[in-house]
N, C-alpha and C positions, 0 to 999 in steps of 0.2 A: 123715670119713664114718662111722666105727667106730661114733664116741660117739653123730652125730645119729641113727645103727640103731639102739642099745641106746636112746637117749631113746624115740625113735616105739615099739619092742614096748613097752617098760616102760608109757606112756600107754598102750597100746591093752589092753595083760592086766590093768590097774588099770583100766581103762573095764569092760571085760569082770565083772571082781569083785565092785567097789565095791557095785554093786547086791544084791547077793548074800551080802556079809560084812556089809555095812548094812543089810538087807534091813527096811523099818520095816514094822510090825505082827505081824511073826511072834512077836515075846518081848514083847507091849504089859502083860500083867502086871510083867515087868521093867522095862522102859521106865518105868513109874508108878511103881514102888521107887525107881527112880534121880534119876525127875524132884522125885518129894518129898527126896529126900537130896541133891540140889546146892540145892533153893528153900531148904533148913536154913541153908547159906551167900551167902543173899541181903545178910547184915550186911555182910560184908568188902566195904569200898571202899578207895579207894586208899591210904590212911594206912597198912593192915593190908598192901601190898605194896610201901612205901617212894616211893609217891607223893604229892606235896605234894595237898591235894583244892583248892588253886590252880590245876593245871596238869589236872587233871582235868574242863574243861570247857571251852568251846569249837567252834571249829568244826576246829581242828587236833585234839581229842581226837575229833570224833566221826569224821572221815576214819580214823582211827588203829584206831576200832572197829570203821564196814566195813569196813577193807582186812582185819583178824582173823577176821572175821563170812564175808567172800570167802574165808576157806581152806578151806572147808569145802566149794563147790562141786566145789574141784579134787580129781581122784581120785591124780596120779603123783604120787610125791615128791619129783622134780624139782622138778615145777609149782609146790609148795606153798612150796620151798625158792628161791625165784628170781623 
């Protein structure tokens, strides 16, 4: 019963946050820095991370993407870990 308490506060104070620590358009001059400095490593595919670019397509790679792409809705660490 301990740990499902500590799970539910931890969800509900990172629900609480998230919006807040992520807050999008307050730093959008920053945002536009950042967003041109990851498009700079739009080159790296999978070769460059020890992935054959054989196994890099598919319908089992793109499941593999959104389930990656889904972490990002989740705010607990649990959530994200599990």
């Amino acid at each position: 019963p301990a740990a499902a308490l500590h799970e539910g506060l931890e969800r509900y104070v990172m629900g609480l946050l998230l919006p807040k620590v992520f807050a999008t358009g307050a730093d959008a001059v920053e945002d536009k820095v950042l967003s041109a400095q990851l498009d700079t490593l739009a080159f790296i595919g999978g070769a460059h991370v020890g992935i054959d670019e054989s196994q890099a397509v598919g319908p089992d790679w793109e499941a593999a993407l959104g389930e990656l792409g889904g972490i990002n809705s989740l705010a607990a660490p649990a959530d994200k870990m599990g």
